[in-house]
PAZA-530350 format. One record per residue: residue number from 1; x, y, z of N, C-alpha, C, O in turn. Coordinates in Angstrom, 3 decimals, decimal comma, padded with zeros to 6 digits. Layout:
N
ATOM NUM X Y Z X Y Z X Y Z X Y Z
...
//
This chain:
189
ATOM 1 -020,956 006,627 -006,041 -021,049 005,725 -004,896 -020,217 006,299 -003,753 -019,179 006,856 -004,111
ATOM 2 -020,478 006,269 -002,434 -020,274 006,802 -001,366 -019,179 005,734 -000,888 -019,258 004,533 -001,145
ATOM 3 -017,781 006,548 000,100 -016,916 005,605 000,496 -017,353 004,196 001,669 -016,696 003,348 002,273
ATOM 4 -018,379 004,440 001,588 -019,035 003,287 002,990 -018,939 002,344 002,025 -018,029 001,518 002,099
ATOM 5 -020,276 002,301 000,489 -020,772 001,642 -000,345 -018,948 001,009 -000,922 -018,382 -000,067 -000,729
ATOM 6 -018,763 001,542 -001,233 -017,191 001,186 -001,711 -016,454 000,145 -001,054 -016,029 -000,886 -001,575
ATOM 7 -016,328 000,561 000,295 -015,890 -000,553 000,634 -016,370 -001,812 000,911 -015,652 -002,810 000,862
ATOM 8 -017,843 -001,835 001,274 -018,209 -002,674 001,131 -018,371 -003,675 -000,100 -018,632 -004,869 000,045
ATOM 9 -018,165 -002,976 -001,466 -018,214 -003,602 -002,795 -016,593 -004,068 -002,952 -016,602 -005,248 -003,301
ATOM 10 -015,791 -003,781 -002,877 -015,086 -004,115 -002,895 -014,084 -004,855 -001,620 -012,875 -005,023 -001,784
ATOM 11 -014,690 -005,187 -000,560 -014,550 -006,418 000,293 -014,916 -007,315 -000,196 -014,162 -008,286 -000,247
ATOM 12 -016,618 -007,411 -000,939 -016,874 -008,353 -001,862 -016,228 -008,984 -002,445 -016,108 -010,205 -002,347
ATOM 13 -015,623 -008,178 -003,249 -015,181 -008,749 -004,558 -013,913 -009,371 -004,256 -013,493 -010,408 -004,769
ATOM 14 -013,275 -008,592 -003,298 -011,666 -008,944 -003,083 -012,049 -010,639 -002,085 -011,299 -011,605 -002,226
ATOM 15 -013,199 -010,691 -001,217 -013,193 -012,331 -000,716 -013,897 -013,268 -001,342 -014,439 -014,237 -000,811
ATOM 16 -013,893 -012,948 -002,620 -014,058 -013,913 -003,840 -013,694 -014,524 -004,533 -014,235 -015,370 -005,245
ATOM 17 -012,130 -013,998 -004,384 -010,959 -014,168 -005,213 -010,590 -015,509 -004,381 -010,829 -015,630 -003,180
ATOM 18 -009,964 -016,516 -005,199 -009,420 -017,755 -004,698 -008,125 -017,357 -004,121 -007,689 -016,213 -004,248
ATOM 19 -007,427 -018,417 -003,403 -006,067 -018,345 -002,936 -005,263 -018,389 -003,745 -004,153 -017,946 -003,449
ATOM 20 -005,499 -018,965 -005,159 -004,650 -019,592 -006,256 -004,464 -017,846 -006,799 -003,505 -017,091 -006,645
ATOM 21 -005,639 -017,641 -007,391 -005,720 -016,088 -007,992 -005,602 -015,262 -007,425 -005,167 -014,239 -007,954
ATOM 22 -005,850 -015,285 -006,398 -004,777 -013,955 -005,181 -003,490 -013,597 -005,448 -002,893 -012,539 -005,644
ATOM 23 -003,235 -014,679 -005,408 -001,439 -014,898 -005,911 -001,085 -015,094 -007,274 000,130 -015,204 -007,441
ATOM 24 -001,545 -015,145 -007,948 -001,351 -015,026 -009,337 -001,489 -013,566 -009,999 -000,820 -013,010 -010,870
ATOM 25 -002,918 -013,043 -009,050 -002,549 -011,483 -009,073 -002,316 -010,481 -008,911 -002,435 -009,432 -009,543
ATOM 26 -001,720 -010,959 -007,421 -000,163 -010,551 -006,509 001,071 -010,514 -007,758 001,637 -009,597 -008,353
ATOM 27 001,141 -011,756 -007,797 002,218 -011,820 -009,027 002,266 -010,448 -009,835 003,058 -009,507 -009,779
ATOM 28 001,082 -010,687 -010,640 001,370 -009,731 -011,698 001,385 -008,001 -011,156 001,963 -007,034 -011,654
ATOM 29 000,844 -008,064 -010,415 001,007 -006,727 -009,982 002,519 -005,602 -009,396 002,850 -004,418 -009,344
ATOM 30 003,109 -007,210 -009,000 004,618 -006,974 -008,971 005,432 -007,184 -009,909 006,589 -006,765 -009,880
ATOM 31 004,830 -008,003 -011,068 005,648 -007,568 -012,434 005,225 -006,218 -013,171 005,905 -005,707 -014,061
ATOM 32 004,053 -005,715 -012,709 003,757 -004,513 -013,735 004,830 -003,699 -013,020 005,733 -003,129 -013,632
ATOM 33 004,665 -003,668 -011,467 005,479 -002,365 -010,866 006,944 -002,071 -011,508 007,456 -000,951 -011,514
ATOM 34 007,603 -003,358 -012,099 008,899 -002,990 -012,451 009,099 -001,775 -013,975 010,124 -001,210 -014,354
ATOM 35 007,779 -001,718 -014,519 007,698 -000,963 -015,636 007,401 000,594 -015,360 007,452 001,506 -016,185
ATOM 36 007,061 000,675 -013,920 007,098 002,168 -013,655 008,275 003,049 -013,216 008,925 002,436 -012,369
ATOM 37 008,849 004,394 -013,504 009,672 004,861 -013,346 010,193 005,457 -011,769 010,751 006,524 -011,514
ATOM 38 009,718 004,159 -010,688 010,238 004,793 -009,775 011,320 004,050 -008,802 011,318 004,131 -007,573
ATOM 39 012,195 003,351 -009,556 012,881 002,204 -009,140 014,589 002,941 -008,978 015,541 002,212 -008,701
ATOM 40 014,737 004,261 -009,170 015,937 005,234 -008,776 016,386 005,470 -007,321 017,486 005,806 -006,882
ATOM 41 014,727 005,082 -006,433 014,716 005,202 -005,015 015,953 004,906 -004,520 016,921 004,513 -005,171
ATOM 42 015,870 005,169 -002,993 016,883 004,132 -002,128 015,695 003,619 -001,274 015,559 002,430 -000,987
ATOM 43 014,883 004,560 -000,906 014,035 004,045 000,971 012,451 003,669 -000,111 012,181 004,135 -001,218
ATOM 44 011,718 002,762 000,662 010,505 002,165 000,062 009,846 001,648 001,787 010,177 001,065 002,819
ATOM 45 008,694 002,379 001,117 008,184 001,670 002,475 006,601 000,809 002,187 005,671 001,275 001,529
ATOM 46 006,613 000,017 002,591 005,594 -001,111 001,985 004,630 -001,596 003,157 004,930 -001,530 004,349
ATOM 47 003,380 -002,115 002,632 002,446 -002,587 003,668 002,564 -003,987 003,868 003,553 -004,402 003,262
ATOM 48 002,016 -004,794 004,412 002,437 -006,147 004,853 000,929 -006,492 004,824 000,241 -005,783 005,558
ATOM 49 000,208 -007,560 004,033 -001,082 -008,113 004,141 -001,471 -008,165 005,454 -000,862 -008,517 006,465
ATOM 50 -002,899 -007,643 005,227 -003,519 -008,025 006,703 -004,097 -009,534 006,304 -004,549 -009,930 005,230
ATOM 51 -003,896 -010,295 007,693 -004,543 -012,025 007,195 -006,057 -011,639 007,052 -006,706 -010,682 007,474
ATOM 52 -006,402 -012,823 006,242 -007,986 -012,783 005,799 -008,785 -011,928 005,515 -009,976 -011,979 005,820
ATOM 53 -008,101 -010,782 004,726 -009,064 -009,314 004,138 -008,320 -009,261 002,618 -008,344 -008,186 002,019
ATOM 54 -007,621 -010,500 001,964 -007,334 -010,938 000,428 -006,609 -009,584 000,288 -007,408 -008,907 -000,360
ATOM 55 -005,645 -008,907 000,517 -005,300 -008,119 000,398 -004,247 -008,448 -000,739 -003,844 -009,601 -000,895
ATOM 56 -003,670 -007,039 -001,792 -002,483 -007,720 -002,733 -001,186 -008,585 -001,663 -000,871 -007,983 -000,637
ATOM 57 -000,566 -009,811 -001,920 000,271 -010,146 -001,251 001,536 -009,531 -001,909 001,827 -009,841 -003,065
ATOM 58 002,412 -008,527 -001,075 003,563 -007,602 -001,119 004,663 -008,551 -001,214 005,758 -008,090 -001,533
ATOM 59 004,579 -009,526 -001,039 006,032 -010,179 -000,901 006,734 -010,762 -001,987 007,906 -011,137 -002,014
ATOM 60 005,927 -010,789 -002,824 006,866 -010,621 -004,222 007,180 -009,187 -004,741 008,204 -009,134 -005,421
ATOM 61 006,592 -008,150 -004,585 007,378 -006,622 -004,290 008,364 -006,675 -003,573 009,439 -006,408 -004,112
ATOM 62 008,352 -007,140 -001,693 009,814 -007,182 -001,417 010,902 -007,807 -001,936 012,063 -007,436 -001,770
ATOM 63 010,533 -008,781 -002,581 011,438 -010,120 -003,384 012,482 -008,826 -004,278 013,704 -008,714 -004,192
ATOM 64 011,562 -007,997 -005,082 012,114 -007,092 -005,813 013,247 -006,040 -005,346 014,297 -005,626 -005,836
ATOM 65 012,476 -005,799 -004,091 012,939 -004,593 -003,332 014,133 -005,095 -002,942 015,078 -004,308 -002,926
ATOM 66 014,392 -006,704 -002,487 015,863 -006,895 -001,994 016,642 -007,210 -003,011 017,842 -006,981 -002,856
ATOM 67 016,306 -007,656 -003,976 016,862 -007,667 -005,250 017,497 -007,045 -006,183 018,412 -007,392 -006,930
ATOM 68 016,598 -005,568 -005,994 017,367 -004,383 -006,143 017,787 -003,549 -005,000 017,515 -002,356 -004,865
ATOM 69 018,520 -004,331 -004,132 019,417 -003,694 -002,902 018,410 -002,493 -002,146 018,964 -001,713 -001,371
ATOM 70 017,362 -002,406 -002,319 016,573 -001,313 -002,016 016,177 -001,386 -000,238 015,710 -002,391 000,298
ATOM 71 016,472 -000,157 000,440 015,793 -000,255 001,891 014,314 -000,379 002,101 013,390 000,197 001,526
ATOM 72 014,313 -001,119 002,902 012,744 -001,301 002,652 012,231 -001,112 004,424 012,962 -001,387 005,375
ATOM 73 011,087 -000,685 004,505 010,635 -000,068 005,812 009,347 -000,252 005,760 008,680 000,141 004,802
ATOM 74 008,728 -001,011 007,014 007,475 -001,404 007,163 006,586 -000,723 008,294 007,150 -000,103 009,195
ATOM 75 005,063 -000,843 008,251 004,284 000,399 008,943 004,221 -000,414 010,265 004,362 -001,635 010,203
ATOM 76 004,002 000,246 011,542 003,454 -000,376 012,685 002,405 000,476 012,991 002,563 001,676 013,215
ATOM 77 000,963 -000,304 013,016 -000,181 000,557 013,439 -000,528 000,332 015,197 -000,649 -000,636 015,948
ATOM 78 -000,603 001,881 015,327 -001,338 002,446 016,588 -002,527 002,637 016,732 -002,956 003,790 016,770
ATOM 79 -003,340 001,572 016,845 -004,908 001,937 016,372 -005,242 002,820 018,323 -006,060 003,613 017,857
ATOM 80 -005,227 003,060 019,302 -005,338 003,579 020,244 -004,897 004,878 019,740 -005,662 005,706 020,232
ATOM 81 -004,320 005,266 019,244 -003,535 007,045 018,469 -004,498 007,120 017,160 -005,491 007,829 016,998
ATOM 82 -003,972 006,281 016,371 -004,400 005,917 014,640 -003,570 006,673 014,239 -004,037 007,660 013,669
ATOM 83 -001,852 006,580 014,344 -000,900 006,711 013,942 -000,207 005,814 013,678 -000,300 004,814 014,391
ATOM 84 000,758 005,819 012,551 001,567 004,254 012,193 003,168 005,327 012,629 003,384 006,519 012,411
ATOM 85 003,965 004,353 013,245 005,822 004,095 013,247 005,840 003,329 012,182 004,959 002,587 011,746
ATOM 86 007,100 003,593 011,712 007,721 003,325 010,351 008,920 002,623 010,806 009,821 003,240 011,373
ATOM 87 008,996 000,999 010,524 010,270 000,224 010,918 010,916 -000,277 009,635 010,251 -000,729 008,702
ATOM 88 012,269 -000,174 009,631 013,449 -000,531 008,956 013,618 -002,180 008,885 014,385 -002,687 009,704
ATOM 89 012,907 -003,066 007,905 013,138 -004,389 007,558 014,324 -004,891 007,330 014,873 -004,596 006,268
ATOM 90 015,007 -005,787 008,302 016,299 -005,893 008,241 015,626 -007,696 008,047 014,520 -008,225 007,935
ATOM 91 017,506 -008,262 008,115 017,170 -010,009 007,781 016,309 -010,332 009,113 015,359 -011,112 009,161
ATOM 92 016,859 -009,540 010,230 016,962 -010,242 011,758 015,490 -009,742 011,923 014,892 -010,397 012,777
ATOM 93 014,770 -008,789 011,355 013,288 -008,152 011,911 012,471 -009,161 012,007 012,025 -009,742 011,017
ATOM 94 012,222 -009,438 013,082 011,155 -010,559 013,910 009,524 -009,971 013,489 009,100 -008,915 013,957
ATOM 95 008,768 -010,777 012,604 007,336 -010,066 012,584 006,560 -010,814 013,367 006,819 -011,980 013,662
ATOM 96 005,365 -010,052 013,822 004,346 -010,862 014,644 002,955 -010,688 014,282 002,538 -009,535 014,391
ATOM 97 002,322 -011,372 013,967 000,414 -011,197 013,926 -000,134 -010,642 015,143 -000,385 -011,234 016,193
ATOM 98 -000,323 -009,099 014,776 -000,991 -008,652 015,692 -002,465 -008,920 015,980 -003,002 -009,403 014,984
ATOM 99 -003,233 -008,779 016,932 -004,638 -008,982 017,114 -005,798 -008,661 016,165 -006,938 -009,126 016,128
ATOM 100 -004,944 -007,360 015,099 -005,693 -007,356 013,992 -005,928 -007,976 012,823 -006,837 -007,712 012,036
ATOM 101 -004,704 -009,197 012,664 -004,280 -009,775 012,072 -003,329 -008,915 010,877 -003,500 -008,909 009,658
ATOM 102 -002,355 -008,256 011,626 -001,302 -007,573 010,831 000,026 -007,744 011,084 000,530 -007,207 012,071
ATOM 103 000,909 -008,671 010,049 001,946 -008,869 010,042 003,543 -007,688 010,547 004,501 -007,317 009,869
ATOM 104 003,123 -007,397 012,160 004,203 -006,312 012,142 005,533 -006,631 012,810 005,670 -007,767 013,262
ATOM 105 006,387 -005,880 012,906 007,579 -005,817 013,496 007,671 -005,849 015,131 007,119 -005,062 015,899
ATOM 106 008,463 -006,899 015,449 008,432 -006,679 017,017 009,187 -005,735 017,633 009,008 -005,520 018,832
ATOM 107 009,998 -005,139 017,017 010,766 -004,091 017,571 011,732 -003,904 016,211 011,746 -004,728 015,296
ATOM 108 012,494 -002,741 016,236 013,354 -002,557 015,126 014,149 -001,219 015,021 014,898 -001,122 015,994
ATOM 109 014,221 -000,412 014,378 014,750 000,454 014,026 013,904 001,344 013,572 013,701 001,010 012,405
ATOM 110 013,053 002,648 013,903 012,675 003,104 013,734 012,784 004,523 012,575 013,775 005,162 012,928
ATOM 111 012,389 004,929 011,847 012,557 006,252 010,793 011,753 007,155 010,499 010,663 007,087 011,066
ATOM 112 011,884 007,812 009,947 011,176 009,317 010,155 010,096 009,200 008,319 010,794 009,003 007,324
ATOM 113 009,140 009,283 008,188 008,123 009,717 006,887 009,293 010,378 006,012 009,626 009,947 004,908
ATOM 114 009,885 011,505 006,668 011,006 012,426 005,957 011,896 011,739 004,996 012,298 012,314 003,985
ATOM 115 012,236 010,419 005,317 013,017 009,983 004,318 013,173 008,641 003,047 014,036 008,098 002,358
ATOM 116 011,451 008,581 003,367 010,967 007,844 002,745 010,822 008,113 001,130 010,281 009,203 000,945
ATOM 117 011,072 007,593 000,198 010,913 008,520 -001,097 009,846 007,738 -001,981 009,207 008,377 -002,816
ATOM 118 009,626 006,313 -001,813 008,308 005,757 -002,472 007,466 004,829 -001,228 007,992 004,315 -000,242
ATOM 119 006,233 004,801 -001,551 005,342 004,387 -000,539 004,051 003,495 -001,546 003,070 003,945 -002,137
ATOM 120 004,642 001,895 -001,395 003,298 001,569 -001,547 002,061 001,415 -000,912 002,139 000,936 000,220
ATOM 121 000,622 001,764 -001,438 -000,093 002,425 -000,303 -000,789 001,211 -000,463 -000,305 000,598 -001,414
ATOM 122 -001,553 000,716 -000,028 -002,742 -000,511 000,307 -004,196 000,088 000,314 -004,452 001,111 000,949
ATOM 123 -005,142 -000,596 -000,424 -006,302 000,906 -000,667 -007,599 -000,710 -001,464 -007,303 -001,762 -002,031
ATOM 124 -008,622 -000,244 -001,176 -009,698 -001,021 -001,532 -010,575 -000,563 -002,419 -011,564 -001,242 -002,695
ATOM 125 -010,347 000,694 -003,023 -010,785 001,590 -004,074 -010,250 002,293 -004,714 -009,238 002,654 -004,114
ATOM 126 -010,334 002,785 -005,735 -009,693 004,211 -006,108 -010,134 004,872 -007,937 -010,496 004,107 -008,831
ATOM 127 -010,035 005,864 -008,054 -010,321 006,186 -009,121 -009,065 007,038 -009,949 -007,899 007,088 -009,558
ATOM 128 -009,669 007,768 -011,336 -008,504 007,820 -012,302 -007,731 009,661 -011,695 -006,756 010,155 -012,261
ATOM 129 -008,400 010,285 -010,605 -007,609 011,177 -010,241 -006,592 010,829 -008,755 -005,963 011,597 -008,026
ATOM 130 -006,712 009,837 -008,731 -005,888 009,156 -007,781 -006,439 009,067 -006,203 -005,754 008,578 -005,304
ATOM 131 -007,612 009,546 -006,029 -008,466 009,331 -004,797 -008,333 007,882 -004,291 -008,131 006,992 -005,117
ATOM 132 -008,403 007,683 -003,379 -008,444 006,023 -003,119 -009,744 006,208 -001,741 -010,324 007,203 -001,305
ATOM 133 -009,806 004,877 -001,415 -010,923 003,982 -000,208 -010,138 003,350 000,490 -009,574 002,333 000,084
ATOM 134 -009,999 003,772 001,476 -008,993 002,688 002,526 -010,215 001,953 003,355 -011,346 001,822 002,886
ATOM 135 -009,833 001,518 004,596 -010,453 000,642 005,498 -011,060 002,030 006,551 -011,849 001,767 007,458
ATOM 136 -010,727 003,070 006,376 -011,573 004,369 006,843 -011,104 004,743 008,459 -011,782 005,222 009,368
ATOM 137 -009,872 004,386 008,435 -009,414 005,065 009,597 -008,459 006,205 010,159 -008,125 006,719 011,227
ATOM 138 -008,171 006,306 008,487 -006,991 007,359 008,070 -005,710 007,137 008,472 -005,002 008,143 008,514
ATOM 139 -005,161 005,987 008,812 -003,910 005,759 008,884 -002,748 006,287 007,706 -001,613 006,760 007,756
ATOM 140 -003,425 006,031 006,958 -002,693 006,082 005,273 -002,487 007,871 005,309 -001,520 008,625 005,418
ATOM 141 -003,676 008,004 005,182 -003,869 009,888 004,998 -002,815 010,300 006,276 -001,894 011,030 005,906
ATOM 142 -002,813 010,145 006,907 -001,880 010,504 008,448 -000,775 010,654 008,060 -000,112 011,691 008,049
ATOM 143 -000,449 009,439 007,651 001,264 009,074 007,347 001,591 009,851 005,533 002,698 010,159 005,092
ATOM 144 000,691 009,945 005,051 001,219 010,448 003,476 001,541 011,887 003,540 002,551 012,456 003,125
ATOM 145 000,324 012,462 004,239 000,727 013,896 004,793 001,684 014,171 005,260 001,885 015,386 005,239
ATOM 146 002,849 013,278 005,955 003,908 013,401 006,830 004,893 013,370 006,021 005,977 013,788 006,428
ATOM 147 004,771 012,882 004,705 006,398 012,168 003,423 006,513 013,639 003,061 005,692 014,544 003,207
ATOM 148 007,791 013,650 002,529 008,008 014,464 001,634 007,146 014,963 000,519 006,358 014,355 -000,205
ATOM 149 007,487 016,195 000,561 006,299 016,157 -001,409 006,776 015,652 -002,261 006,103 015,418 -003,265
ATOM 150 007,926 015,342 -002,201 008,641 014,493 -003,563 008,425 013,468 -003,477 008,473 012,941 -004,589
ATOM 151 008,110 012,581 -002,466 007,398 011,361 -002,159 006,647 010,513 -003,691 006,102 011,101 -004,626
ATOM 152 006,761 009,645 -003,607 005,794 008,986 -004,559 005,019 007,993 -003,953 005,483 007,115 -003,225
ATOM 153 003,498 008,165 -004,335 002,483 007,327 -003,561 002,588 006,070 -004,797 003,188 006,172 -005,867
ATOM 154 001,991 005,147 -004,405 001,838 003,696 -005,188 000,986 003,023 -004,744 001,185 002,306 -003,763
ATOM 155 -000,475 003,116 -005,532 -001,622 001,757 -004,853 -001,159 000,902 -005,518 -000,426 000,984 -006,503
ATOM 156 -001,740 -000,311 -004,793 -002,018 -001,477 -005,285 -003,196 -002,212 -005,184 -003,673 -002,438 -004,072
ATOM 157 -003,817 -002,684 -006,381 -005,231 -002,718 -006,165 -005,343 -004,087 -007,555 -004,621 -004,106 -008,552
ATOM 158 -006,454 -005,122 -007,221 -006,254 -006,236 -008,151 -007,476 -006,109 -009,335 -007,840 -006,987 -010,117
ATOM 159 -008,017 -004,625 -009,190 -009,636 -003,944 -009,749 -009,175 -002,364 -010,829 -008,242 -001,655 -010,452
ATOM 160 -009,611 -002,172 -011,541 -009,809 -000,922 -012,157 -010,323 000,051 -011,703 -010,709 -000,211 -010,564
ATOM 161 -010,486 000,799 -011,911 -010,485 002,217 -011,068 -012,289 002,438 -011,144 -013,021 002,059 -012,058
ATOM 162 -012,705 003,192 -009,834 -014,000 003,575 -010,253 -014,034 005,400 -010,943 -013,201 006,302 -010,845
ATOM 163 -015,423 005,342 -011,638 -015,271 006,784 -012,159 -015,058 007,943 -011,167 -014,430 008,965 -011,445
ATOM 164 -015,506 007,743 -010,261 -015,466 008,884 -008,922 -015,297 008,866 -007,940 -016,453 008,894 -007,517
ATOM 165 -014,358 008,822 -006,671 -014,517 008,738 -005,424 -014,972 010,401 -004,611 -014,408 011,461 -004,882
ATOM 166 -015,794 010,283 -003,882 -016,004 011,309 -003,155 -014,218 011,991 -002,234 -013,259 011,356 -001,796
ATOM 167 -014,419 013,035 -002,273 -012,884 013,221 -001,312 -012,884 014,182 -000,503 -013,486 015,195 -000,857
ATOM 168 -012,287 014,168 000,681 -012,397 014,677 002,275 -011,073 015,442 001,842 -010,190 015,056 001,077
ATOM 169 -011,199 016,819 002,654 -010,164 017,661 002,846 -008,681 016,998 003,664 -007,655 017,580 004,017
ATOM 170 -009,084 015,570 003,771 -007,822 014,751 004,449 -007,051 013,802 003,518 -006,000 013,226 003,800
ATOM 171 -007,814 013,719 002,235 -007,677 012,641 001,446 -006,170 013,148 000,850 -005,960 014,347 000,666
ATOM 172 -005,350 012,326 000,625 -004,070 012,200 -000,293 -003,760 011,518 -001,184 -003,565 010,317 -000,998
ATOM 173 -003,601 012,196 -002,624 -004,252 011,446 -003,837 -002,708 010,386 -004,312 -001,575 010,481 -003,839
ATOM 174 -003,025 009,785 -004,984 -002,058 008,668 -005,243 -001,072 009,367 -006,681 -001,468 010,456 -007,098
ATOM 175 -000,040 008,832 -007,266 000,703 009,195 -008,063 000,064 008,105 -009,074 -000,568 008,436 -010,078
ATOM 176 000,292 006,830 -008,709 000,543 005,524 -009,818 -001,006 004,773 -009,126 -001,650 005,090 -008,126
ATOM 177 -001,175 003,931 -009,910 -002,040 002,631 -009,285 -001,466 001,372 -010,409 -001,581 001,543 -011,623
ATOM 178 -000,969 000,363 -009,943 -000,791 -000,822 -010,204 -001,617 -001,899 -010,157 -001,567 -002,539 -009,106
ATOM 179 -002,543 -002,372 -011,204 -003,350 -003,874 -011,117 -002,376 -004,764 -011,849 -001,171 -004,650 -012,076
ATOM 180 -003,473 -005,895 -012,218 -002,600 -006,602 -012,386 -002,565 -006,805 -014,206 -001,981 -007,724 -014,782
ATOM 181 -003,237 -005,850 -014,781 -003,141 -005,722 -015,950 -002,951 -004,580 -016,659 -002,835 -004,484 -017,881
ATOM 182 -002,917 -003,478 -015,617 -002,478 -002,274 -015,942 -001,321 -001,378 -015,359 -000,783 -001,979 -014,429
ATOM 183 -000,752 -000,133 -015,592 -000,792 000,540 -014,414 -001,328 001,804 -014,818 -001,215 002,199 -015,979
ATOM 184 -001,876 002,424 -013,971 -002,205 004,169 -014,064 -001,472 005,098 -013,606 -001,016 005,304 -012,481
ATOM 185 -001,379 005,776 -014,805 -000,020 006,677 -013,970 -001,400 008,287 -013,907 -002,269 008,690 -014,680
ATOM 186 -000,799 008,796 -012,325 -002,186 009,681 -011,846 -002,067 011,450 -012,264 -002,879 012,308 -012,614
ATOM 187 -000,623 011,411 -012,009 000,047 012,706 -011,911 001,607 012,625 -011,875 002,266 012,019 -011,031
ATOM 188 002,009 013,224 -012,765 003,587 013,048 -013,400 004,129 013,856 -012,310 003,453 014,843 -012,020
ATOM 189 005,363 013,624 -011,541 006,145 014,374 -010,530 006,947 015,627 -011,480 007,690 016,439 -010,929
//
């Protein structure tokens, strides 16, 4: 299946899901993450639900992330570039619903990809060599290319993997994928 077909199957499926079970498998997806070995970090940088596209809700991941004293740093998208800034989530970080309906930072503290060491990625597909389906604008691919190689990628996805994704000489394959009944680990660092 072709990345168009993809996403469209899995928009499906993901605005099918109730509000109750969204969050229930939000939940679990942030209890599986604590069983993977990448919680040594200091810097984490995380996506923030876009409203009304059922996306995993992250905020029981941050719950974690402040819990374990962890820095946590959120994306700001440039859709006029289709580059994301990377802001530093503090108590005081003011978020705002942008026009896309994306929960971002009104201003903050800005940081460099360079010192980011885990990245959960946000993805609407993906399969067992770690290919993923984003929303097809390459924001993700932009910014993963930019981390470190020691970097660790992290989907989150509330579906099992498909057998194959097609992949573009831009694509950046994932390490882990987290559902809410599994996790896949893609490629050992």
């Amino acid at each position: 299946m072709d990345k168009r077909a993809l996403r469209e199957k899995y928009k499906t499926l993901r605005a099918a899901l109730g509000e109750n079970e969204l969050e229930d498998l939000s939940l679990a997806i942030s209890n599986n993450a604590l069983q993977l070995p990448i919680w040594d970090a200091t810097n984490y940088h995380i996506f923030l639900p876009i409203a009304g596209k059922a996306e995993v809700n992250t905020e029981y991941l941050l719950h974690i992330l402040q819990g374990k004293d962890k820095t946590t740093i959120v994306p700001k998208a440039h859709f006029k570039t289709g580059e994301m800034t990377h802001i530093l989530l503090q108590e005081n970080t003011v978020l705002k619903l942008t026009g896309h309906g994306i929960p971002e930072p009104e201003n903050g503290i800005e940081v460099t990809p360079q010192i980011i060491e885990v990245v959960f990625v946000p993805l609407l597909a993906y399969d067992k060599k770690g290919n993923r389906v984003g929303y097809g604008k390459g924001f993700y691919d932009r910014f993963l290319s930019a981390c470190k190689p020691s970097c660790i990628f992290v989907g989150l996805s509330f579906f099992e993997p498909e057998n194959m994704i097609e992949k573009s000489k831009f694509d950046i394959p994932l390490h882990y994928v987290i559902t809410p009944s599994k996790n896949y680990t893609i490629s050992e660092l």
